[in-house]
Structure formats: structure tokens, C-alpha cells
N, C-alpha and C positions, 0 to 999 in steps of 0.2 A: 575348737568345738569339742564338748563332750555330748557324748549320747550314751543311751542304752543299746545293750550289744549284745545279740545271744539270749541266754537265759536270762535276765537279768542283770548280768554282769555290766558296771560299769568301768570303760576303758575308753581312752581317748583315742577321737579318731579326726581324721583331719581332709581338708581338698586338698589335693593334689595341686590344682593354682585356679583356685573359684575369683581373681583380683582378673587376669586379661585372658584368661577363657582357654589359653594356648597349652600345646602342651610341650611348649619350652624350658627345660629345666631352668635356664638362668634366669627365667621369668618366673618361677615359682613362688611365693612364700611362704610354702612349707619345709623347700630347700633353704632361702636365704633365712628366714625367721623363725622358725620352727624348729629346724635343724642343727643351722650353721649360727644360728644365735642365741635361741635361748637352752636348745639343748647343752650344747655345747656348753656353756657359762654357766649352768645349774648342776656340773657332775663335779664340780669342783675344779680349782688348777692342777692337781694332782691325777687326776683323771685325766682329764681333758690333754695335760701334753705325755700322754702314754699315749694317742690316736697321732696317729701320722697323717699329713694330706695328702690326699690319694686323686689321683684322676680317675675321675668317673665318666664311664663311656656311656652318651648321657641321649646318643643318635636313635638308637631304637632300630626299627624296622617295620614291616611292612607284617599284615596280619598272618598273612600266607607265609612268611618267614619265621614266624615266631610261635605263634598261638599253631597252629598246623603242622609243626616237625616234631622229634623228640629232641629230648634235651641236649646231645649234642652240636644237633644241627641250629637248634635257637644259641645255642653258646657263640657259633662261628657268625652269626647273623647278627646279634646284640652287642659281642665285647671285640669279634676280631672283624666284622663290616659294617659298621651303625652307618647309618646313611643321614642324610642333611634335606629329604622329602618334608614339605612342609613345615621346617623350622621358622623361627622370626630373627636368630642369630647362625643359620648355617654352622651351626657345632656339632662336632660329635662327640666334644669332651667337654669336662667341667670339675675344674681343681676345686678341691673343697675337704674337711675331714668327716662329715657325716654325708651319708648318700642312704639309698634303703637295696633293699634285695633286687639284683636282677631274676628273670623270669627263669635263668639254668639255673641259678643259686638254688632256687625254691623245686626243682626239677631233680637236678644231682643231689637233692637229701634224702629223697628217697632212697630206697636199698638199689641196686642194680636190676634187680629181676623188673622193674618199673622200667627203665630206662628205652625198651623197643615201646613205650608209648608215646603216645603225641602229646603238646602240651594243653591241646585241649582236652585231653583224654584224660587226664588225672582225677577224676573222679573215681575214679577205681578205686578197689580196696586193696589192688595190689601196689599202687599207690600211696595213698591216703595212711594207711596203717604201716607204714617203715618210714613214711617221711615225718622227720625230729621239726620239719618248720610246717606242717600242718596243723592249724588252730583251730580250723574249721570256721574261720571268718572270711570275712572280704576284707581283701590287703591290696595295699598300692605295692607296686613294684617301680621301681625308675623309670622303666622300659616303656617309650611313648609308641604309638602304633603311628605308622607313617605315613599310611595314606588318605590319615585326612592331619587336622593340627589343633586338633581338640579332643583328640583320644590318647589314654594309657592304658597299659595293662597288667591287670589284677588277675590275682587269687581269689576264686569265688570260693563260699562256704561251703560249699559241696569237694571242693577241692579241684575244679580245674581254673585252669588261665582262660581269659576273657579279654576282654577290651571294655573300658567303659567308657560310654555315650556321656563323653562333655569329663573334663575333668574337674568341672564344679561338685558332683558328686562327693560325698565323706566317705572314707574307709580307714581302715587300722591300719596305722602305719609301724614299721619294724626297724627304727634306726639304725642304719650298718654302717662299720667302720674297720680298719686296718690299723693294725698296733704298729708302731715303731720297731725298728728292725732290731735295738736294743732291748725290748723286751723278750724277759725269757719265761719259760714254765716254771712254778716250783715244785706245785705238788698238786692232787686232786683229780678224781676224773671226773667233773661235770656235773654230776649229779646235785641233788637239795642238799643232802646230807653227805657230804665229799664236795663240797665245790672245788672250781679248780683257780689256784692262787699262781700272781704271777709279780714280775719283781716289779 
């Protein structure tokens, strides 16, 4: 699905898994088809085997655990206790080479002086303005909320974490992925004008 986004900007935004309502990764098709198919097959072969398959820790947690700590404490919650609360496949993982942001990813980009907030709290502009992944949209993140099996949680335009009601919902999604341990830097810091090139 595309839509209009923002200012008028148009960018593709997608459900998180609008086909069986859950918010089961392996149930997705924005994970299985969106993702893990077409993205993947459209970046080219040369592309595509620079990305390693990563397990992605795919449990989530509970709103209170996530949306309501700071960033370290939703880290330990998401990637080192994802829990199996309302799953359809009792997983906490999911092998795959695209996945999207978790909710510390999007938390730990902020500068540090952010970091004693919560992640509902990111609205701030102590926030907002040192974090490099703040777009000012609504973003899916991985991270399903646990206590019920039809919520995940996003990046609202304002800039805090959320849960949204039903993951049939569309949002901007941010495809993330893990290079292969064989790739190395070559040169570039990042920027438009300096990109950073790799082997």
C-alpha cells in the first residue's frame, strides 16, 4: 500500500499483518512478502548476499515492559526476554535476512542525555532532536506488545513509542538488516555527500 504521508510526501507504508489480524511475526506478510521477498529480490543479488540471516527476536513483550521503561530496560525486555504471551507459534525468534527496528534500536539513537527517559516519553525534544532515526512518522517496529495478539509497537510522529490497536493499521516501515561478517568499511562517514562505501 502506498499512501500520502506527512506533508505530502509520498512513501510506502505497509500493515504490519492486516491477512490474520495477529501479531505473530511468522504470520506476517510484510515479513514473509514484503520483506523477505520482494525486498530482498529487488536490491539485486549483489546486495542481497552482503545481508546475513540474522535471528530476530521477534517475542516482544508486555506494554509495561516496553513502552514504560527507558531504553535500556526495553533492550533487556525485547532482545534478552521476549516472552511467547499470546503468540499463534510460541516463538521468540525468527530466522530471516530483513526484519525492521526494535523499540531500543529507535531509543539508543538518540544522544545519551535522552536515555533516563521512558519510551513512552520520547516526545521530547531532548529526544527527538539527537535521534538520527526520528522521521517524525508513524513506524512499525518488530516488537509485538504481549498482552493482547493483535498489538505492535510503533514510533508515533510525535516521536514516542506506542502500541497500535490491531496491526491491520499502515505505517512506515524501515527495513533492517545485518551485513555479513566478511564485509568491511572502506571509506565515508555517512553523510549525502561522503557516503559510506563498503567492500
Amino acid at each position: 500500500y502506498k499512501g500520502t504521508y506527512g506533508d505530502g510526501e509520498r512513501i510506502g507504508v505497509y500493515y504490519w499483518n492486516n491477512t490474520t489480524q495477529t501479531n505473530t511475526w511468522s504470520e506476517s506478510l510484510l515479513n514473509k512478502t514484503n520483506l523477505n521477498t520482494n525486498f530482498i529480490n529487488n536490491i539485486g543479488e549483489e546486495w542481497a548476499n552482503k545481508i546475513a540471516t540474522t535471528t530476530w527476536k521477534v517475542g516482544g513483550n508486555t506494554y509495561a515492559n516496553i513502552r514504560n521503561v527507558i531504553p535500556a530496560t526495553a533492550y533487556q525486555n525485547e532482545i534478552v526476554n521476549p516472552v511467547t504471551t499470546n503468540t499463534t507459534d510460541n516463538a521468540t525468534e525468527y530466522t530471516a535476512k530483513i526484519g525492521l527496528m526494535y523499540v531500543s534500536d529507535y531509543g539508543f539513537a538518540a544522544e545519551p542525555s535522552a536515555w533516563t527517559l521512558t519510551m513512552g516519553n520520547y516526545n521530547n525534544t531532548t529526544a527527538t532532536s539527537t535521534n538520527w532515526m526520528y522521521m517524525g512518522l508513524y513506524e512499525w517496529t518488530i516488537s509485538r506488545c504481549a498482552d493482547f495478539s493483535y498489538n505492535a509497537f510503533r514510533v508515533g510522529s510525535d516521536g514516542y513509542v506506542n502500541i497500535d490497536h490491531g496491526v491491520g493499521n499502515y505505517r512506515a516501515v524501515r527495513p533492517s538488516f545485518s551485513l555479513e561478517s566478511s564485509i568491511t568499511y572502506v571509506s565515508g562517514s555517512g553523510s549525502a555527500s561522503d557516503p559510506m562505501v563498503i567492500n
